[in-house]
C-alpha positions as CSV (number, residue, x, y, z in Angstrom):
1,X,105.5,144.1,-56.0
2,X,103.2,146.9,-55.0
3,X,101.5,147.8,-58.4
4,X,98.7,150.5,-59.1
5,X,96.3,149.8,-61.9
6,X,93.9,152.8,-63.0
7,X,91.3,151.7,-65.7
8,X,88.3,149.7,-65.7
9,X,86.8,146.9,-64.6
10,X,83.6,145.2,-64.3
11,X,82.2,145.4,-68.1
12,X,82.9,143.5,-71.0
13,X,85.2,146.4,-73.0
14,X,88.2,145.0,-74.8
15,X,90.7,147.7,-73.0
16,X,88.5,146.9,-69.9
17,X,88.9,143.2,-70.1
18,X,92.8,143.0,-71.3
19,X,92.9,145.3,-67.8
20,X,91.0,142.6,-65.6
21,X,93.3,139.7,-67.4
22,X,96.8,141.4,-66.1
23,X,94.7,142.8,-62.6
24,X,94.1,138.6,-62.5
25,X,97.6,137.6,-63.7
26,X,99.3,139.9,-61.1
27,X,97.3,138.6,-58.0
28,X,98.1,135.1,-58.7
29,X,101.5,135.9,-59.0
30,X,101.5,137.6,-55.6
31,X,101.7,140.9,-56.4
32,X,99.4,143.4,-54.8
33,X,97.3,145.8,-56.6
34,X,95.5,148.5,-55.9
35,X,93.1,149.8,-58.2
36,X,91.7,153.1,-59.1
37,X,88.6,153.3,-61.1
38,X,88.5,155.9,-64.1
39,X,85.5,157.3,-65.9
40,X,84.2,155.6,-68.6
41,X,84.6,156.6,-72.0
42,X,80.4,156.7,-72.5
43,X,78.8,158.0,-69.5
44,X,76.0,155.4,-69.6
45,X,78.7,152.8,-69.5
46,X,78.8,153.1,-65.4
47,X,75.0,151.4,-65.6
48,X,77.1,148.7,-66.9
49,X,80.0,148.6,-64.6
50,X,78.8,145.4,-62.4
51,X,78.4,143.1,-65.5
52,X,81.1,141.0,-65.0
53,X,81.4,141.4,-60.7
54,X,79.4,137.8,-60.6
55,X,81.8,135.9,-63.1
56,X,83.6,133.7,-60.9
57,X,86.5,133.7,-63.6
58,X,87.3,137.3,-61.9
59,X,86.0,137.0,-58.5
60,X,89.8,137.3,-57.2
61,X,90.1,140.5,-58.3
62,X,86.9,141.5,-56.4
63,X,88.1,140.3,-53.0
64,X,92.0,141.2,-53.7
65,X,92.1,144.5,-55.1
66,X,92.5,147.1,-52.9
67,X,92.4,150.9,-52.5
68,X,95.4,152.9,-53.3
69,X,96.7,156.2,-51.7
70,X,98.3,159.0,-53.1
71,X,100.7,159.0,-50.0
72,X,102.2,155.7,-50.8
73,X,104.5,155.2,-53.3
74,X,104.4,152.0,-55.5
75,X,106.7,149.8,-57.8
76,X,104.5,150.2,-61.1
77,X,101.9,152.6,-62.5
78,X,99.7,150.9,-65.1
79,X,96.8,153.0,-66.7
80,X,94.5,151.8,-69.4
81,X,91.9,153.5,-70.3
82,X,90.0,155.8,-72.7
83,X,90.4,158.7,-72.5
84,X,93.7,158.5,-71.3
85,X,94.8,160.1,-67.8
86,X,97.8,161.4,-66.4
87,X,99.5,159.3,-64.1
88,X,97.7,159.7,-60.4
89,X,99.9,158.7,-58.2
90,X,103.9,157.9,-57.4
91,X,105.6,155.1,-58.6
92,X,109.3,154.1,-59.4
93,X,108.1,153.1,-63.1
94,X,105.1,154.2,-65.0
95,X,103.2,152.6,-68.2
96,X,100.3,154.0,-69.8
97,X,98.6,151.4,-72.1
98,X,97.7,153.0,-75.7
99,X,96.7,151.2,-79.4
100,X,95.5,152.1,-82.4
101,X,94.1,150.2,-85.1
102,X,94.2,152.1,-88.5
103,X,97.9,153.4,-89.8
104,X,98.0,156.6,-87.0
105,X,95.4,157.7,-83.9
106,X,92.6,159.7,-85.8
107,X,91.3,163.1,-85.4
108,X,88.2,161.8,-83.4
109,X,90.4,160.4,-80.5
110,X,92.6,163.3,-80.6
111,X,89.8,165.6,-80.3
112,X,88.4,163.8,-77.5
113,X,91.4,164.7,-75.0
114,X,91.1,168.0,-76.6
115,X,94.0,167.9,-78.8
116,X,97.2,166.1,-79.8
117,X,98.7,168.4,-77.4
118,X,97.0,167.4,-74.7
119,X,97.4,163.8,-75.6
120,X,101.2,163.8,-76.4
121,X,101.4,166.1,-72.6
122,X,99.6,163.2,-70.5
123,X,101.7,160.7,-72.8
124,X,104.8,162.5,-71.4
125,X,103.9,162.3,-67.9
126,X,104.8,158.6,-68.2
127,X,108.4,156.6,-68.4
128,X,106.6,154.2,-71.4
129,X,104.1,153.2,-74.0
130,X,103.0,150.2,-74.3
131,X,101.1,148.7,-77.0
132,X,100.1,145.4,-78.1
133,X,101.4,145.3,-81.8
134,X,104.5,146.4,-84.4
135,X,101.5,147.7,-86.1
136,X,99.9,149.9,-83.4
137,X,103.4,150.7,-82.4
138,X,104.2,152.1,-85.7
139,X,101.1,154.5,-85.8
140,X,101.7,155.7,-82.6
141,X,105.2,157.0,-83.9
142,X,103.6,158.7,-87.0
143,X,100.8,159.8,-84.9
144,X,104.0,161.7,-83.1
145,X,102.3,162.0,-79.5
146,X,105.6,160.0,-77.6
147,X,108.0,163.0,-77.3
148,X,110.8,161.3,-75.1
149,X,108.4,158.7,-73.8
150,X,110.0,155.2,-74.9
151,X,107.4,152.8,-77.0
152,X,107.4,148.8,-75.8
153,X,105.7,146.2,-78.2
154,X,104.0,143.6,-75.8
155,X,101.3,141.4,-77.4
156,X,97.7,140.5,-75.7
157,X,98.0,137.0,-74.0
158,X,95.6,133.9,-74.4
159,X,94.1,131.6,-71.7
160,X,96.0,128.4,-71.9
161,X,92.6,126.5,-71.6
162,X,92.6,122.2,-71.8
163,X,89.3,121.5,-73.5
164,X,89.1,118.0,-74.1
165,X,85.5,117.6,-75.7
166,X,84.6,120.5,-78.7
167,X,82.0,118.0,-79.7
168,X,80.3,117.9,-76.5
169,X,80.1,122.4,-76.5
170,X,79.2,122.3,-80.2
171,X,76.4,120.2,-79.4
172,X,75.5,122.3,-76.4
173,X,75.9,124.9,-78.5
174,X,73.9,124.2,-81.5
175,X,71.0,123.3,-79.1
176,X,71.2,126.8,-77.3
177,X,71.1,128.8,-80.5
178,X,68.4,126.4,-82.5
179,X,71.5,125.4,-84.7
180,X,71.0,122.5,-87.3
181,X,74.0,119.8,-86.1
182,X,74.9,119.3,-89.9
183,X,75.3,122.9,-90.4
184,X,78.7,124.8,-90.6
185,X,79.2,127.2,-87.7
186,X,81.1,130.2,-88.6
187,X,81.6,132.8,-85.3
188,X,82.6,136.5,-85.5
189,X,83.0,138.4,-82.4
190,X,82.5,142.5,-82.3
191,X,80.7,145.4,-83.2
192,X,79.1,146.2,-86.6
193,X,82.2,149.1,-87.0
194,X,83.8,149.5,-90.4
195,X,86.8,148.4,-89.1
196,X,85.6,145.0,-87.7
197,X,84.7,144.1,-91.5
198,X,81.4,141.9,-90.5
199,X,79.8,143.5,-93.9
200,X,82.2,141.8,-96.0
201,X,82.1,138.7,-94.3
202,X,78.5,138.3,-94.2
203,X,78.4,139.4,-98.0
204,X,81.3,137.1,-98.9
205,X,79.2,133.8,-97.1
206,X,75.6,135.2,-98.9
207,X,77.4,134.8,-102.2
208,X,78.6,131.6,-101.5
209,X,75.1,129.7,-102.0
210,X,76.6,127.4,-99.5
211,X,72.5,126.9,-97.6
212,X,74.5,125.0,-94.7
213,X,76.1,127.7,-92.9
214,X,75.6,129.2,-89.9
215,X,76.9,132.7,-88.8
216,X,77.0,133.6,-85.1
217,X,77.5,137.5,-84.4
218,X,78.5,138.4,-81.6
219,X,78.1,141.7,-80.1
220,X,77.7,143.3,-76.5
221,X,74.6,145.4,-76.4
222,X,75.5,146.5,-73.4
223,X,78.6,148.5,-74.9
224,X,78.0,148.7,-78.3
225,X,74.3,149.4,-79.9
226,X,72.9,147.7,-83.2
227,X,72.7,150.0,-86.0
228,X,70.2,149.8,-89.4
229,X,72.4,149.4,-91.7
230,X,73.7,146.1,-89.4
231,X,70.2,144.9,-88.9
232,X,69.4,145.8,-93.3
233,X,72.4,143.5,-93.8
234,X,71.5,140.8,-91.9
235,X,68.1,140.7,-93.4
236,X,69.6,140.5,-96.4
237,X,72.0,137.9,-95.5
238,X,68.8,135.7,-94.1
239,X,67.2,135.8,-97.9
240,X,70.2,134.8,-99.3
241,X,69.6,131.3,-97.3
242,X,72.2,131.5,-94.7
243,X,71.2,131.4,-91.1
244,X,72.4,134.2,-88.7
245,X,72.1,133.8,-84.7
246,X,72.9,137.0,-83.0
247,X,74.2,137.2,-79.9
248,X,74.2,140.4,-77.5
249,X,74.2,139.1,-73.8
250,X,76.9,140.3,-71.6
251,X,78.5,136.5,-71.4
252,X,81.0,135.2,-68.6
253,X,84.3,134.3,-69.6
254,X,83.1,130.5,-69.6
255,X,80.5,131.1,-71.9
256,X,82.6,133.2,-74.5
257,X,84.8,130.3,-74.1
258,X,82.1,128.0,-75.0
259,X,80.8,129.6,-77.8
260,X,84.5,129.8,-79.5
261,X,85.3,126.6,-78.4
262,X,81.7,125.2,-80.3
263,X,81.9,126.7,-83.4
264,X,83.5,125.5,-86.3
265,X,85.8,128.6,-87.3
266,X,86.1,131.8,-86.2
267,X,86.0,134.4,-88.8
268,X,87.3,138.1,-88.8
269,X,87.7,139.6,-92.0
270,X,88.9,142.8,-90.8
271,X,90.0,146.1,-92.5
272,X,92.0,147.8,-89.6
273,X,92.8,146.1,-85.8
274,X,95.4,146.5,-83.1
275,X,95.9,143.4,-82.1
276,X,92.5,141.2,-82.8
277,X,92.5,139.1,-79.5
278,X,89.5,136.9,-80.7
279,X,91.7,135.7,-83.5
280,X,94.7,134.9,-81.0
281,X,92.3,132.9,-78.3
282,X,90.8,131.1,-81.6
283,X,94.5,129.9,-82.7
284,X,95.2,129.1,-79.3
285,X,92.8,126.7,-79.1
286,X,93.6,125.3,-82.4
287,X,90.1,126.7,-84.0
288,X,90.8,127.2,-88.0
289,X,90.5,130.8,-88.2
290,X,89.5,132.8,-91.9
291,X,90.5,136.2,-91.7
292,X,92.1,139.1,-93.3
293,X,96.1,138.6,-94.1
294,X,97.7,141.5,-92.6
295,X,98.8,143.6,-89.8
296,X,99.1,142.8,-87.1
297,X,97.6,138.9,-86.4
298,X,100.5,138.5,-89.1
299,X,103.0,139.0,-86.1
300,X,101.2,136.0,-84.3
301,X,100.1,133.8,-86.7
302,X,102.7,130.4,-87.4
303,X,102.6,129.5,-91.1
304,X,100.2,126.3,-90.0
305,X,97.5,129.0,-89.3
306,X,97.8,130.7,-92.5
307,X,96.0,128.3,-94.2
308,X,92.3,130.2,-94.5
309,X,93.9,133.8,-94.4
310,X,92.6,136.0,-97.0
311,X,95.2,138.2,-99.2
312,X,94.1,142.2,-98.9
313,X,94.9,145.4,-100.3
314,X,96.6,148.2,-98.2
315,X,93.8,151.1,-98.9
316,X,94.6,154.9,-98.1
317,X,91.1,156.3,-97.9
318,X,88.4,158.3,-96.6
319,X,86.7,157.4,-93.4
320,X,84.9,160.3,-91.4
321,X,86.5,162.8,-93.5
322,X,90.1,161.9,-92.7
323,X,92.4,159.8,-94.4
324,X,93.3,156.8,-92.8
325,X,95.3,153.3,-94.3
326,X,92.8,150.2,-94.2
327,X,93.3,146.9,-95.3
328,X,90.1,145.7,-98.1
329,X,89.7,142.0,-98.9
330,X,90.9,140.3,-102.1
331,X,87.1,139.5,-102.8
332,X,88.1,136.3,-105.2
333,X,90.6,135.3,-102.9
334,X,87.7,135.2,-100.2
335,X,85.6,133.5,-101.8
336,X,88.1,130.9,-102.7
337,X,89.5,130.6,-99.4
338,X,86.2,129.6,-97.5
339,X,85.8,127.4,-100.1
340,X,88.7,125.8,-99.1
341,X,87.3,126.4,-95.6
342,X,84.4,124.8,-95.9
343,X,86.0,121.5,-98.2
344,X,87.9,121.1,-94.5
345,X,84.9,121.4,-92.1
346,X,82.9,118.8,-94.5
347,X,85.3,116.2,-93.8
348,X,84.4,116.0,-90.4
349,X,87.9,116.9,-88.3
350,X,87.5,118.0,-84.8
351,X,88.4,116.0,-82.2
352,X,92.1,115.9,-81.9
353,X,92.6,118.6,-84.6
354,X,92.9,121.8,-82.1
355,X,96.0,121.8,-80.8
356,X,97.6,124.7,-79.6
357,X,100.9,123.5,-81.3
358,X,99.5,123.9,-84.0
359,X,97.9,126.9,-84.5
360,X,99.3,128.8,-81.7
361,X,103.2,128.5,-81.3
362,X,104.0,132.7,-81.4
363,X,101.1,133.6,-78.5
364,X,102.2,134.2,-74.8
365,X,100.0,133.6,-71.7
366,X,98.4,136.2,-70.0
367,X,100.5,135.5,-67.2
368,X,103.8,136.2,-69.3
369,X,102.8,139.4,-70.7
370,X,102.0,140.7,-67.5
371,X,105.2,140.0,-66.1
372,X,106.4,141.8,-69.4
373,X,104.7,145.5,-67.6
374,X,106.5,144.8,-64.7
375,X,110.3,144.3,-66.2
């Protein structure tokens, strides 16, 4: 198939990475695609655009993609982006990639297309939707921005990695970050952003006067800057005993793989996601994950991974002067469930615990959701 893929590539964006996944998937299926770059959604993003060019994980797409023309005429149109665009050139099917993580799209992304008019008239310009949750799909109806455009569900994929020594990358790890080997390694990937809900993690493990826990954040720098009241919290966090490694570097997909793959859980207690693709690539590899019970890692989690979720409250409330529906954390529950956690990382079980089986059994492969765009 001939497909056409506007977006992003090159930095590490969520929307710009699940586009550099399918862009992958595609070309070793033998399809060809042409890409078109769009304008980032922060102009000072385009210093960025070359991160990930030297990560061998995606050097196919760097020496297969190739330039479309508006005089040709392709099998499939795929855009993701933000903001979105209009479809740019002609294709026999076109899909336009769009989620949203609270209970509709909010004022501050309608206004930055101008308007839900202009939104729901570029959304009309295309044959589908797609988005990667029942969730998202759900607040993109009440959102009311499809018209006559037809709505597909198709989940993120995972990589279906083999890793056959976590001890040997928790070691490599802990030496790396200045981790004590005894200590319990808790990992949360993303941007201090009230929906990401690192405050109420990092509050939940201060209170736990557990002193043999250590909490990686995450972040990309390049993309998303630290803010004070992140860096006051994490102060505060450091009193309380518990030790806190940041991490900022733009990292290669083998090094995010490595630092997931090293630590003892991954942790995401989350008021509001559309998908959470850190949580999926954690169950895949059969990493306990402690999280926030609800929409929409509910539609991928088996009941064998359920066992550190965290029962929530549905919230309608105010959040930059709109209201929006959240999810907020039974705090008892929390604390009692990494508790139970952290009972299950004392007694030691790692090797030959993480199977995919096990954790995973409801996640597709990049490579099958991609096919999914083209069908």
């Amino acid at each position: 198939m001939k497909i056409v893929v506007q977006g992003w590539v090159g930095f590490p964006h969520s929307i710009c990475m699940v586009n550099m996944k399918h862009i992958k998937a595609w070309l070793e299926n033998g399809h060809d695609v042409y890409f078109h770059s769009l304008a980032p959604l922060h102009s000072f993003w385009k210093d960025r655009s070359e991160v990930l060019r030297n990560d061998g994980y995606y050097r196919k797409i760097y020496q297969e993609m190739k330039e479309p023309s508006t005089t040709d005429y392709y099998d499939v149109l795929v855009s993701l982006s933000v903001p979105l665009s209009k479809p740019l050139y002609r294709a026999r099917k076109s899909v336009i990639f769009i989620v949203a993580e609270y209970n509709r799209l909010t004022s501050a992304y309608m206004d930055l297309h101008g308007g839900i008019d202009q939104v729901k008239g570029i959304v009309s310009e295309y044959d589908e939707v797609v988005t990667p949750s029942q969730w998202s799909a759900e607040a993109l109806k009440e959102s009311d921005i499809l018209g006559e455009t037809k709505i597909r569900v198709i989940p993120h994929g995972v990589d279906n990695y083999k890793l056959t020594s976590f001890s040997a990358l928790r070691d490599r790890l802990c030496k790396s970050l200045s981790i004590n080997a005894s200590s319990k390694i808790l990992l949360c990937i993303g941007p201090y952003t009230f929906n990401k809900g690192i405050d109420q993690l990092l509050t939940i493990v201060a209170n736990s006067n557990r002193k043999d826990i250590t909490v990686i954040t995450k972040n990309v720098d390049a993309v998303y800057k630290k803010n004070k009241s992140y860096l006051d919290l994490l102060k505060a966090v450091t009193k309380s005993g518990i030790q806190i490694r940041y991490v900022g570097d733009s990292l290669t997909e083998i090094e995010m793989l490595s630092l997931l793959a090293g630590s003892d859980a991954y942790c995401s207690l989350f008021r509001a996601e559309g998908f959470n693709l850190p949580v999926a690539q954690a169950l895949s590899l059969g990493i306990p994950v402690y999280a926030t019970s609800a929409p929409p890692i509910q539609e991928y989690t088996s009941n064998s991974s359920k066992e550190f979720l965290v029962d929530c409250q549905s919230i309608l409330g105010c959040i930059n002067g709109e209201m929006l529906r959240y999810f907020e954390v039974n705090m008892s529950d929390a604390s009692n469930k990494l508790g139970k956690l952290l009972d299950h990382l004392d007694k030691g079980c790692r090797e030959g615990e993480y199977e995919a089986s096990k954790y995973g059994s409801r996640l597709c492969s990049w490579n099958e959701v991609s096919h999914m765009y083209l069908n």
